[in-house]
gemmi code that builds the backbone of each chain (N, CA, C; Angstrom):
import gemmi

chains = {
    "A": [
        ("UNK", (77.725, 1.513, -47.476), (77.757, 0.714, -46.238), (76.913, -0.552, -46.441)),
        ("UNK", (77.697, -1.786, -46.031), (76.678, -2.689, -46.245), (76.859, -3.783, -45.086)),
        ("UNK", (76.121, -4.266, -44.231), (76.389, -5.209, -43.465), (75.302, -5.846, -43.127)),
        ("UNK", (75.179, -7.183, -43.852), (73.795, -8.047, -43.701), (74.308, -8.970, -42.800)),
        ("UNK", (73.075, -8.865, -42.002), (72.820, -10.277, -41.399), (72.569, -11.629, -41.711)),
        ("UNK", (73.128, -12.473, -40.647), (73.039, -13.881, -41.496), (71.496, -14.400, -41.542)),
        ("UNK", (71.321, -15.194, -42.519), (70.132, -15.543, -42.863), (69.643, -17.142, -43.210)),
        ("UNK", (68.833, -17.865, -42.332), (68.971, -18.939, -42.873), (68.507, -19.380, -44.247)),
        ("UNK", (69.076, -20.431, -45.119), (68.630, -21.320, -46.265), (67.460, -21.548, -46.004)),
        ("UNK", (66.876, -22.120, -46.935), (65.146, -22.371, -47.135), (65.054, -23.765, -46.378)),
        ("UNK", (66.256, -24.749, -46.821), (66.634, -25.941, -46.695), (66.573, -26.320, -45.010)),
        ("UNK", (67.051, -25.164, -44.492), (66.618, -25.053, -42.918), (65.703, -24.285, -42.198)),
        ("UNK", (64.935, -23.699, -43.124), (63.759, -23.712, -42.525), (63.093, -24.456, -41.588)),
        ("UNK", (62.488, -23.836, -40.548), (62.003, -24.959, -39.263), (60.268, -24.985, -39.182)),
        ("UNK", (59.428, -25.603, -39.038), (57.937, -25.653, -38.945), (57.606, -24.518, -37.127)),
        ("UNK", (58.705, -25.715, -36.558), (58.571, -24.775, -35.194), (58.654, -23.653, -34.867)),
        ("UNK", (59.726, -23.207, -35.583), (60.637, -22.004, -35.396), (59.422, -20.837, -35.885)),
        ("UNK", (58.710, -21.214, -37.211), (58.229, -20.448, -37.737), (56.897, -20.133, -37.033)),
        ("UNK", (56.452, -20.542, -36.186), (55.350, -20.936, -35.666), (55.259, -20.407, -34.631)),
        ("UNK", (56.503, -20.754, -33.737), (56.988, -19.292, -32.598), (56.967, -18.088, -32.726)),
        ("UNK", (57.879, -17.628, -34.481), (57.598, -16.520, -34.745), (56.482, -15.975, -34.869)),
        ("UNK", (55.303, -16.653, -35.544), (54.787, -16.168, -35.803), (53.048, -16.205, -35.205)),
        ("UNK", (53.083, -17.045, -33.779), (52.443, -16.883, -32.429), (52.253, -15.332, -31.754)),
        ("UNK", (53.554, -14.619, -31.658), (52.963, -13.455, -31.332), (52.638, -12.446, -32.015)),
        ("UNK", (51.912, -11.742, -31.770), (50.777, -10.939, -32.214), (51.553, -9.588, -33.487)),
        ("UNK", (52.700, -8.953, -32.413), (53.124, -7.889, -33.511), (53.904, -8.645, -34.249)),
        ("UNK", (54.625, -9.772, -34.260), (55.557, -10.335, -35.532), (54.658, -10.565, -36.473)),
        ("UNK", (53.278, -10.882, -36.018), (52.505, -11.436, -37.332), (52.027, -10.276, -37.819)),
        ("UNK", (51.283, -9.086, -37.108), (51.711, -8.003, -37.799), (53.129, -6.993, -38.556)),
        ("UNK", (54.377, -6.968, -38.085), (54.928, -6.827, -38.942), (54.994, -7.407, -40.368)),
        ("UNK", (54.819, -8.829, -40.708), (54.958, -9.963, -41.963), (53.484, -9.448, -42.698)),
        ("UNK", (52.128, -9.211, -41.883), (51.319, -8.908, -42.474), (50.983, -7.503, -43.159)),
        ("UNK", (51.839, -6.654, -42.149), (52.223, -5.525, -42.942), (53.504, -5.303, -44.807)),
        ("UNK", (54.004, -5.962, -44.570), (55.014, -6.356, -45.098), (54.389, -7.009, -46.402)),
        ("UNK", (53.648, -8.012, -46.272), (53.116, -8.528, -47.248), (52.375, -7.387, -48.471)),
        ("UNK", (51.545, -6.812, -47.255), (50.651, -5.475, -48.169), (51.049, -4.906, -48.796)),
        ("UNK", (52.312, -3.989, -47.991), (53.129, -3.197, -48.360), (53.948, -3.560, -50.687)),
        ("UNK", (54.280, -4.363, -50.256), (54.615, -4.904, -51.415), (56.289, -4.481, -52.101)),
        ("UNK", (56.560, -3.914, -50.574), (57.899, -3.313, -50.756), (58.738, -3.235, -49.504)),
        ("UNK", (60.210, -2.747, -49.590), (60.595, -3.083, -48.580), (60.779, -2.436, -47.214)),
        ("UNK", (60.375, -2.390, -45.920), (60.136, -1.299, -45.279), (61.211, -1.612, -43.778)),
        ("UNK", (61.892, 0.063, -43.755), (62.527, 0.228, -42.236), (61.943, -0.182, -41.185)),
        ("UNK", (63.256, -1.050, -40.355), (62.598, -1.130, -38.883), (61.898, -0.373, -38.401)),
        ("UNK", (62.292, 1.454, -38.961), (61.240, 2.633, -37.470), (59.828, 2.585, -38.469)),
        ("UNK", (59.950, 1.872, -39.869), (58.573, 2.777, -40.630), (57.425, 1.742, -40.097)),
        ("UNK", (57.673, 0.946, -39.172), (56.024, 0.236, -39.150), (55.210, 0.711, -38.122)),
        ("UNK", (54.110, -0.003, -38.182), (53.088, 0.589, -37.257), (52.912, -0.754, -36.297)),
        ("UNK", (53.560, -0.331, -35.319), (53.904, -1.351, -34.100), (53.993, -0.328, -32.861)),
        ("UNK", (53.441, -0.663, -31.941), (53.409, 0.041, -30.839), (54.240, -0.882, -29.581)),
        ("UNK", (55.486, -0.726, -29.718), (56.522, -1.670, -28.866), (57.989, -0.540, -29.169)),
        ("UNK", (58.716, -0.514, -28.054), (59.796, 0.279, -27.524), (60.540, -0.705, -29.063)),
        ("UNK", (61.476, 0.366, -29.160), (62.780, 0.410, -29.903), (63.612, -1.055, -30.373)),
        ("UNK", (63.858, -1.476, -29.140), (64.505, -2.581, -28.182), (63.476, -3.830, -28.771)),
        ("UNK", (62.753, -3.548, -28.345), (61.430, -4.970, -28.211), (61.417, -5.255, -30.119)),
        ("UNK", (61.064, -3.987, -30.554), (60.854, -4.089, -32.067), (62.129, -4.643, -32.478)),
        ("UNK", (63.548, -4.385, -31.906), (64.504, -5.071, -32.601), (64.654, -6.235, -32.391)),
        ("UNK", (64.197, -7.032, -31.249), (63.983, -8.403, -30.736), (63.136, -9.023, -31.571)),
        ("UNK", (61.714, -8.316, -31.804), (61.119, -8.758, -33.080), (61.521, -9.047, -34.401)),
        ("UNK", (62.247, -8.271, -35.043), (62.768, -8.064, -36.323), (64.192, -9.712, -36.300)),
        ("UNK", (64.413, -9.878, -35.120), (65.746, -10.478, -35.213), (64.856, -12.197, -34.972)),
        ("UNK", (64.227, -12.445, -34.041), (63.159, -13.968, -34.552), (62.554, -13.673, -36.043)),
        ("UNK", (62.274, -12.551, -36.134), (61.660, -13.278, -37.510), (62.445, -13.479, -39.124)),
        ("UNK", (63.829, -12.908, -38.403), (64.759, -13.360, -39.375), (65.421, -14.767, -39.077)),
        ("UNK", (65.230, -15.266, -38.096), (66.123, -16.325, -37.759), (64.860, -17.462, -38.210)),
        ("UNK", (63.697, -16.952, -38.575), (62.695, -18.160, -38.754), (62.817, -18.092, -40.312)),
        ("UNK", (63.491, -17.559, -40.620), (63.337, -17.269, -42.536), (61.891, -16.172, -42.749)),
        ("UNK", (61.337, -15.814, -42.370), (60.738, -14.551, -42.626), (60.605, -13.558, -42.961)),
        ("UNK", (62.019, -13.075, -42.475), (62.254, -11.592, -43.274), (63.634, -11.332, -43.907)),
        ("UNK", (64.448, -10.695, -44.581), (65.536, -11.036, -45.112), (65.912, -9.545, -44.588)),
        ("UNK", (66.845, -8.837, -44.187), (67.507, -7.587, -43.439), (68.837, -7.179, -44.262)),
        ("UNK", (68.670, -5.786, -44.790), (69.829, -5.532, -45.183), (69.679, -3.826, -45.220)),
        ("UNK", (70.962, -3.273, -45.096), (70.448, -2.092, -44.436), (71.047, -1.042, -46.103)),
        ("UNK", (70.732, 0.006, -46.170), (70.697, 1.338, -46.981), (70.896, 2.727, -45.943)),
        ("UNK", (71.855, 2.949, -46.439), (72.825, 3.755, -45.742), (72.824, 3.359, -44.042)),
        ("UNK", (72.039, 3.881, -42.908), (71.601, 3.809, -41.631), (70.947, 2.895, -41.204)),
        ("UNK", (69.322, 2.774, -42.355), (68.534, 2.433, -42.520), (68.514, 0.766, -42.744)),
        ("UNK", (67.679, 0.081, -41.561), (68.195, -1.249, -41.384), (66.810, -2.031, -42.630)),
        ("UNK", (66.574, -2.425, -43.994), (65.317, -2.481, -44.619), (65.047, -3.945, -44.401)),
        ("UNK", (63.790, -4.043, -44.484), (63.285, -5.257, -44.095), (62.017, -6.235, -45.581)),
        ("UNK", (62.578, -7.382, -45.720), (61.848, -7.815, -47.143), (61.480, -9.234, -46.457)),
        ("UNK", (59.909, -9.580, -46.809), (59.331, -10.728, -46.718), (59.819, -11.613, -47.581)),
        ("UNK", (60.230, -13.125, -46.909), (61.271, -13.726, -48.034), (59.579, -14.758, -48.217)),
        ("UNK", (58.258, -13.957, -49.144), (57.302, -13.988, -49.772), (57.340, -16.111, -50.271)),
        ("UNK", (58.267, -15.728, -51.212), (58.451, -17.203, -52.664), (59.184, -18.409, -51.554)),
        ("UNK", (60.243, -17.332, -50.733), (60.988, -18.781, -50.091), (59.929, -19.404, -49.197)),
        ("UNK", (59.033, -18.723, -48.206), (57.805, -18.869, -46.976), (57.469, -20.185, -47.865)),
        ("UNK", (56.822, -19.587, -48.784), (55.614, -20.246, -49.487), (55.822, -21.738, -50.437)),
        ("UNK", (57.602, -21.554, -50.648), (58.130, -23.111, -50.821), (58.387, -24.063, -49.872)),
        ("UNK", (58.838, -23.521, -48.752), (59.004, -24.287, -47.514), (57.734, -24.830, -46.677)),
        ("UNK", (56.924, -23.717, -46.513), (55.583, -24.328, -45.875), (54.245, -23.513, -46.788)),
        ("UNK", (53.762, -24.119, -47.884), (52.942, -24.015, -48.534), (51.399, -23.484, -47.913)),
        ("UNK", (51.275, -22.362, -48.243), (49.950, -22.083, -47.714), (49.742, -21.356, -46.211)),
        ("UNK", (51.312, -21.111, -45.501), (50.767, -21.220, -44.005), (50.463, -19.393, -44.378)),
        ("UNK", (51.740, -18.622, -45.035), (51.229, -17.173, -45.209), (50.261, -16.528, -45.691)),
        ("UNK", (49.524, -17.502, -46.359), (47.941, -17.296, -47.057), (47.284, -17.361, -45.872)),
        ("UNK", (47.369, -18.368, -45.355), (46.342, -18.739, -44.062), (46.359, -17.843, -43.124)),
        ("UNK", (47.406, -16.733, -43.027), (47.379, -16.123, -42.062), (46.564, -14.489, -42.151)),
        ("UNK", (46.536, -13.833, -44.198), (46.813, -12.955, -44.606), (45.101, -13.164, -45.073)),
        ("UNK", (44.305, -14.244, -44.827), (43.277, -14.221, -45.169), (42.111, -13.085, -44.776)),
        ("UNK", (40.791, -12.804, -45.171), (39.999, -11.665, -44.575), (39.690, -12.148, -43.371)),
        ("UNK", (39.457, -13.422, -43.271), (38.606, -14.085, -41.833), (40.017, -13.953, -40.722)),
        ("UNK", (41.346, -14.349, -41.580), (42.280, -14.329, -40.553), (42.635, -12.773, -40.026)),
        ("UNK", (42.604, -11.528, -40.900), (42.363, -10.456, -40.710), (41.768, -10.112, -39.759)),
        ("UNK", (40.570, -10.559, -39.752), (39.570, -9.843, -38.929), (39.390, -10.599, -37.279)),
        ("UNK", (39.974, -11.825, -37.533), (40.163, -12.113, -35.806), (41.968, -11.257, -35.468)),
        ("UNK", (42.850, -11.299, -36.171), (44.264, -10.789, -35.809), (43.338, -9.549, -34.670)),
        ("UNK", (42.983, -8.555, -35.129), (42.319, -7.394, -34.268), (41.865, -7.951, -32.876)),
        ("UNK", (40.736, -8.991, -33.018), (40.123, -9.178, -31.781), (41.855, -10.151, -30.702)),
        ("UNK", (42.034, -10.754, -31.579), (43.337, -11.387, -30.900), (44.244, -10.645, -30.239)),
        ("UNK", (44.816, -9.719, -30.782), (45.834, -8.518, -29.953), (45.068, -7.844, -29.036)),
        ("UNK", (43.875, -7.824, -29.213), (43.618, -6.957, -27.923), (42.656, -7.780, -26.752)),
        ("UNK", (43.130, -9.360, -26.551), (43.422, -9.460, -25.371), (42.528, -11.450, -26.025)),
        ("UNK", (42.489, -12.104, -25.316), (41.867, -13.065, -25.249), (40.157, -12.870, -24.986)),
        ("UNK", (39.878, -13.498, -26.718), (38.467, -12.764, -26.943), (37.736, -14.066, -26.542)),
        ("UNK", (38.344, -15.562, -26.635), (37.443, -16.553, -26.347), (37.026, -17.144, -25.467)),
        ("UNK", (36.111, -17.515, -24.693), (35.867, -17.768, -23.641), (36.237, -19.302, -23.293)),
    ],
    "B": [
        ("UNK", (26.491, -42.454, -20.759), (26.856, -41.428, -19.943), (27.035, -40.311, -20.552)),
        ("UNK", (26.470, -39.364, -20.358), (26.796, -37.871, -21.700), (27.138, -37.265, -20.723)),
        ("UNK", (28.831, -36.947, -21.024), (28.895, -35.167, -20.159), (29.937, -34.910, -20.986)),
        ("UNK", (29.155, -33.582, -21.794), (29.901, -32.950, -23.082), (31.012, -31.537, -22.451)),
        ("UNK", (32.180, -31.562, -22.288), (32.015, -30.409, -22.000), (32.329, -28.934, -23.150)),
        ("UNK", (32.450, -27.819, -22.721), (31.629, -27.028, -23.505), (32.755, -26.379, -24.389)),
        ("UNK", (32.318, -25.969, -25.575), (32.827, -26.018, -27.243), (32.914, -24.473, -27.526)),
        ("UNK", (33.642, -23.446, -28.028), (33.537, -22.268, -28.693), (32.736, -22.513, -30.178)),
        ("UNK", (31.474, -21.922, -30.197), (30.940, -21.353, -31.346), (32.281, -21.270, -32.330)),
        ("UNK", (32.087, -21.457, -33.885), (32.845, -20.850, -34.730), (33.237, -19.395, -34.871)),
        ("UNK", (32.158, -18.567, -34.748), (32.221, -17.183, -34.324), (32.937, -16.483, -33.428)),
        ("UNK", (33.128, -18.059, -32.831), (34.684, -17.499, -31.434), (35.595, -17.506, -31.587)),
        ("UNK", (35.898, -18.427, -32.696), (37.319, -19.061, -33.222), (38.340, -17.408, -33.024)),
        ("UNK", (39.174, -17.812, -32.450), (40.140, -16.168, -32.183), (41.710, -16.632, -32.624)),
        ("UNK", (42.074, -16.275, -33.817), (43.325, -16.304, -34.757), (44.725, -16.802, -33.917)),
        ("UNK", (44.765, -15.524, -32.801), (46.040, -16.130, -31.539), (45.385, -17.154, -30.570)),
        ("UNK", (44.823, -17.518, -30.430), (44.561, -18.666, -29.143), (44.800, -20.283, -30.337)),
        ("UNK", (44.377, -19.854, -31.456), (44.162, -20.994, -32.561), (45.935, -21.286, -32.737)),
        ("UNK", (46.462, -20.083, -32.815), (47.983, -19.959, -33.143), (48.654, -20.752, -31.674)),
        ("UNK", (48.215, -19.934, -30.772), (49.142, -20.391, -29.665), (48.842, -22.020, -29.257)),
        ("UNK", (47.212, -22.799, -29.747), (47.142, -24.202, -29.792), (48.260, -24.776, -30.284)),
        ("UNK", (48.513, -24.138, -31.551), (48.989, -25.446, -32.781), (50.635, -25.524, -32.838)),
        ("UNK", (51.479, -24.244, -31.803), (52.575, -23.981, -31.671), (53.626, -24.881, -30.900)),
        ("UNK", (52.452, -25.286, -30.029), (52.926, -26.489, -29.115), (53.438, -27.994, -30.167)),
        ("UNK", (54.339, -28.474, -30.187), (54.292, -29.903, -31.214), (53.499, -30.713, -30.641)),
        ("UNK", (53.371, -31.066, -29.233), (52.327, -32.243, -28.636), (50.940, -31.997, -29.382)),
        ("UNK", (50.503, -31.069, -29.515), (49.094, -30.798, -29.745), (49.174, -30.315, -31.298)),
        ("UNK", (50.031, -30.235, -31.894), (49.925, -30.334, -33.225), (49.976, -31.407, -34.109)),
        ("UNK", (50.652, -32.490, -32.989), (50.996, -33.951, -33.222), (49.034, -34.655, -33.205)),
        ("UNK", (48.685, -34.121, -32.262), (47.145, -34.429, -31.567), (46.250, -34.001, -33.034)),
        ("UNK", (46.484, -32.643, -33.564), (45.722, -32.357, -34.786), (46.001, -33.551, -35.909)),
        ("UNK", (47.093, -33.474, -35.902), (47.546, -34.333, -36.948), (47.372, -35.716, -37.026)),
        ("UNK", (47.225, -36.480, -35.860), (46.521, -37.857, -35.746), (45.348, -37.847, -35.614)),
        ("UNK", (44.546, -36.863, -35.274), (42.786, -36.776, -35.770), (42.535, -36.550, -37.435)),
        ("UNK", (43.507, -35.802, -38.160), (43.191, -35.637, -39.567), (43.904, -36.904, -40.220)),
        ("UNK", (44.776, -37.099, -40.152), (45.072, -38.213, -40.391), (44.090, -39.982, -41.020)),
        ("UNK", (43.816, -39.944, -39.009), (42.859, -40.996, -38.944), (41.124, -41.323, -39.619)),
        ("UNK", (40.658, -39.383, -39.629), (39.195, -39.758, -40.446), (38.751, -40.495, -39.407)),
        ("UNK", (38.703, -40.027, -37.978), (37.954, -40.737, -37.467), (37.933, -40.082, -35.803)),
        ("UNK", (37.254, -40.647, -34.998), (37.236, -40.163, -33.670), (38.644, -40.718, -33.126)),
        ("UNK", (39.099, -40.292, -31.884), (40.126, -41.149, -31.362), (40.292, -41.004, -29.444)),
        ("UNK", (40.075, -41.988, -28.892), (40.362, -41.839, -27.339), (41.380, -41.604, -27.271)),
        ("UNK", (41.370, -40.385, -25.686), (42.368, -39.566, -25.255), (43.769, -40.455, -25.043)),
        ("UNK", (43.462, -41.736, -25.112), (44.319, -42.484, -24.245), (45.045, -43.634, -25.383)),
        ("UNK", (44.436, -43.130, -26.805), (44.909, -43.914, -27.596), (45.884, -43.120, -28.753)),
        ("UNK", (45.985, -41.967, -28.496), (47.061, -40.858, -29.309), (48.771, -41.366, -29.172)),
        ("UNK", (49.570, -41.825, -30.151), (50.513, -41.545, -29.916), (51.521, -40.293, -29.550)),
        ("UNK", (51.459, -40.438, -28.330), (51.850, -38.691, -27.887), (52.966, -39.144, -26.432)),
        ("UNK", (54.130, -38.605, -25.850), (55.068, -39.192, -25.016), (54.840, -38.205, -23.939)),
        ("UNK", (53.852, -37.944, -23.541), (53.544, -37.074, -22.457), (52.645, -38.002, -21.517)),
        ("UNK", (52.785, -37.291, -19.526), (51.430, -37.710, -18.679), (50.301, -37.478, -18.823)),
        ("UNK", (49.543, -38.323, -18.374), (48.738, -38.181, -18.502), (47.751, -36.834, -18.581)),
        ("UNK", (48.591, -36.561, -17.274), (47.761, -34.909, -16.538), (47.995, -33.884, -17.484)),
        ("UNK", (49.389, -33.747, -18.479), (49.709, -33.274, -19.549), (48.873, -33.167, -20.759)),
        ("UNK", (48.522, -34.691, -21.250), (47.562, -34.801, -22.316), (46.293, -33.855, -21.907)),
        ("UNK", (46.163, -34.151, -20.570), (43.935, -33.535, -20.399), (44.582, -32.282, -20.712)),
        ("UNK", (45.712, -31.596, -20.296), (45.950, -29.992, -20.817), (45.645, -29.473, -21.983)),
        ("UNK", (46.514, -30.525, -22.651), (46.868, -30.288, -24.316), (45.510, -30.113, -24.356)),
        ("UNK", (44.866, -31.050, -24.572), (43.379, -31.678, -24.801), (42.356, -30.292, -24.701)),
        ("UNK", (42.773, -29.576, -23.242), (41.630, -28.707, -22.877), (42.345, -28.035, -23.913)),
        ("UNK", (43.624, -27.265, -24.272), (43.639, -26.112, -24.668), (43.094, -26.259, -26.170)),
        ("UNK", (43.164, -27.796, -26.895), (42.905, -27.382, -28.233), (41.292, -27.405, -28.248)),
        ("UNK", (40.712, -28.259, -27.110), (39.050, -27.677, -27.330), (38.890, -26.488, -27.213)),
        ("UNK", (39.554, -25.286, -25.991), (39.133, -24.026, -25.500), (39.310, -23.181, -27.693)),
        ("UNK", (40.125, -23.794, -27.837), (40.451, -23.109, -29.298), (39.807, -23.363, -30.209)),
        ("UNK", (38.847, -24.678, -30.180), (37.920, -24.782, -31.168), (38.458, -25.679, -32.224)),
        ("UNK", (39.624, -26.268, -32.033), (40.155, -26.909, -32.687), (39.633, -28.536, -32.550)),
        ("UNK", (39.302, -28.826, -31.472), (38.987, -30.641, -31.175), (37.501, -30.814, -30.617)),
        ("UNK", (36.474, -31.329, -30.566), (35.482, -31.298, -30.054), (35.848, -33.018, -29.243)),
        ("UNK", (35.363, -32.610, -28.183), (34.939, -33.958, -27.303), (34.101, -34.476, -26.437)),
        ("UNK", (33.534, -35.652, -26.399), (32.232, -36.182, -26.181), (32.606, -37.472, -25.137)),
        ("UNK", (32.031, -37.692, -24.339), (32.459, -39.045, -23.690), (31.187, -40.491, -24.463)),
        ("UNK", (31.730, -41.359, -24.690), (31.578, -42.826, -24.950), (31.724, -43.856, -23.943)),
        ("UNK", (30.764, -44.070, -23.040), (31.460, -44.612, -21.947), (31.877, -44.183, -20.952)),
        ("UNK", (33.126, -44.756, -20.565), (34.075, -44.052, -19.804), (35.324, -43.389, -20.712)),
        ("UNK", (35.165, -43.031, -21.832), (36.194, -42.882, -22.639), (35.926, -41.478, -23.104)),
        ("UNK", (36.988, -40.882, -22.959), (36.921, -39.027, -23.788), (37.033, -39.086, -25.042)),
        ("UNK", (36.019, -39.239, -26.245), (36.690, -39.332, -27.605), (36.744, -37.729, -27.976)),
        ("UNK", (37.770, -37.631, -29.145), (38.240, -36.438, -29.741), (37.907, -36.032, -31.526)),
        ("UNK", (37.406, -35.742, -31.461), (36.879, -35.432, -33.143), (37.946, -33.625, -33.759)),
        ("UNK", (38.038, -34.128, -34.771), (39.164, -32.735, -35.363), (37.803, -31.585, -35.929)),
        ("UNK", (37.685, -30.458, -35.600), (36.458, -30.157, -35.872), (36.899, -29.274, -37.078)),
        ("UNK", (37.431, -29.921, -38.713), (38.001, -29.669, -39.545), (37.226, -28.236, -40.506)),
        ("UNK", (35.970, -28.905, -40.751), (34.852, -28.521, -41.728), (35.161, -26.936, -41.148)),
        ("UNK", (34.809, -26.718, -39.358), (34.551, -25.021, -38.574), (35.996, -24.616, -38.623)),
        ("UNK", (36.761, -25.176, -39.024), (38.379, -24.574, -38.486), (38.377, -23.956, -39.925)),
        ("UNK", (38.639, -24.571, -41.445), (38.614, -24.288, -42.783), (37.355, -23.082, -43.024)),
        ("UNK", (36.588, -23.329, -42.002), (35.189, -22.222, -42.502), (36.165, -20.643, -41.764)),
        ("UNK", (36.695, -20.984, -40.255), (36.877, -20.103, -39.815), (38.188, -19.518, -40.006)),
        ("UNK", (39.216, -20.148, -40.056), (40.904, -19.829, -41.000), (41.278, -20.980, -42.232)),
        ("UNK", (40.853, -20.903, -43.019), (40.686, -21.153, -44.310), (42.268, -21.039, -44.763)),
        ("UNK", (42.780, -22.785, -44.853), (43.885, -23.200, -45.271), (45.048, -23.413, -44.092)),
        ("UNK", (44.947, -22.781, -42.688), (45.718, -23.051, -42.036), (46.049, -24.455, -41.684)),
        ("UNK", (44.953, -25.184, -41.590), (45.427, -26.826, -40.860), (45.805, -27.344, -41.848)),
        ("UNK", (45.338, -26.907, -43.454), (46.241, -27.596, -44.428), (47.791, -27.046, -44.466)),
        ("UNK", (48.028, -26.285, -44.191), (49.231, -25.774, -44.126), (50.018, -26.506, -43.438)),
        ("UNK", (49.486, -26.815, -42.178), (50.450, -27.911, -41.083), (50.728, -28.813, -41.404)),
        ("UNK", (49.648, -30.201, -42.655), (49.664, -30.993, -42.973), (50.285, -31.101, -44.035)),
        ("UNK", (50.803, -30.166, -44.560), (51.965, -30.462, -46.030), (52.850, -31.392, -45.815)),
        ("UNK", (53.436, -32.343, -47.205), (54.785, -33.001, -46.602), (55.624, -31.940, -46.435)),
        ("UNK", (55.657, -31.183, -46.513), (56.759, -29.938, -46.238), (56.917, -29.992, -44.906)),
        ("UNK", (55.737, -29.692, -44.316), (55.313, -29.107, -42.834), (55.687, -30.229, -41.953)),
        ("UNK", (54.956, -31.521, -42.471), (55.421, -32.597, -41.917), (56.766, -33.289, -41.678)),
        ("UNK", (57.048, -32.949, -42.823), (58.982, -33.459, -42.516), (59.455, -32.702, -41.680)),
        ("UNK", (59.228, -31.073, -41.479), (59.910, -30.437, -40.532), (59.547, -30.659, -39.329)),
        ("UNK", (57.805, -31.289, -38.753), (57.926, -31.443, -37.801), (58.439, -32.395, -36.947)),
        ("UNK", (58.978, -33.360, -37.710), (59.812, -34.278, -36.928), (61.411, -33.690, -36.501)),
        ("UNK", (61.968, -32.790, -37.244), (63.045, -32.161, -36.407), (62.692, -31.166, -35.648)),
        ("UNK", (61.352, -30.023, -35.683), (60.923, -29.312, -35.047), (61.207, -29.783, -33.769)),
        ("UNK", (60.149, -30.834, -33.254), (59.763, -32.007, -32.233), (60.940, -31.666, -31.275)),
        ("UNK", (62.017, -31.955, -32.185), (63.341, -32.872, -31.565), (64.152, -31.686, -31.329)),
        ("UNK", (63.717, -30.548, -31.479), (64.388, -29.113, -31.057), (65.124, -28.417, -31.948)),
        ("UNK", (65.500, -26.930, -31.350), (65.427, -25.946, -32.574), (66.558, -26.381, -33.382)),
        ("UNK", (66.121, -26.561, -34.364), (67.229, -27.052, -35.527), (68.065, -26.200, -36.138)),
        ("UNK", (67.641, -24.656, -36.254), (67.927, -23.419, -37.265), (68.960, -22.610, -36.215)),
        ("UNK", (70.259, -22.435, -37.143), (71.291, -21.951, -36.601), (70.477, -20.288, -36.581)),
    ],
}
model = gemmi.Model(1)
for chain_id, residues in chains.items():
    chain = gemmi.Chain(chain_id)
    for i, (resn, *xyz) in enumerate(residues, 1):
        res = gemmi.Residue()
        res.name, res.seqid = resn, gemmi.SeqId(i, " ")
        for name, pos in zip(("N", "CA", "C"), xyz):
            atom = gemmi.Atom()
            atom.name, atom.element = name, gemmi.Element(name[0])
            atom.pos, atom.b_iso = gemmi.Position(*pos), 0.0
            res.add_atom(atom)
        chain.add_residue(res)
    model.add_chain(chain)
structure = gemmi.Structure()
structure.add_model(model)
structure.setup_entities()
């Protein structure tokens, strides 16, 4: 069984687009999971605490921003950080995000507006 | 005339409020003509196509983020890019924005979603 979704070129890659995606909190955790991981992981295998529905709304911006590339194995919808393409199109932004300092505010950030 | 108003510590800097600043193009446009310039710049001298009442927004949200520091001169709000605490505190992100990569896209970004 094979039925991939469409995916944009690198060439259309958007600054905005990617930026939307990657504004809210669990998309940037999925990509940051993803990154770690170092392999390719099912929509149900992450650690996201969002209904079914919501997670597939997720999964589907962050393919339309060039982020993740979707192709499924047998049922199983798998999900791959497009890692080399990110990092030709906008140089540096997935480092910037995957950093320890950026790490360690992501936490205080999801759980609620820490700055005064 | 000094009336400073008030700045987040670096220690505050919080990953999503920094994200949700720079997502906006007006105020990424605003980062980008403070790094740019190497220099201070009045509120009123930014090339930016927004009201006024709009700009003081932008303005507040990228100080509340730690991103712009501002001081009055006068009667004038100047804006400083507070580069050195942003690189201390997410290390590589504002270079990321500033790529020609980043930059070419944000002129179609700007101009709306481009990515089928």
């Amino acid at each position: 069984m094979e039925r991939t979704p469409s995916h944009p070129e690198v060439s259309k890659f958007n600054l905005q687009q990617v930026l939307e995606a990657l504004v809210d909190p669990v998309r940037r955790s999925i990509v940051t999971q993803l990154d770690t991981a170092c392999e390719d992981i099912a929509c149900g295998a992450f650690d996201i605490s969002v209904s079914k529905s919501t997670a597939t709304h997720h999964f589907k911006v962050l393919r339309e921003a060039g982020l993740i590339r979707q192709h499924y194995v047998g049922t199983s919808r798998m999900n791959t950080l497009r890692r080399a393409e990110m990092d030709e199109a906008l140089p540096g932004l997935l480092d910037a995000l995957i950093t320890p300092q950026a790490q360690g505010m992501s936490t205080s950030g999801s759980a609620g507006k820490g700055v005064a």
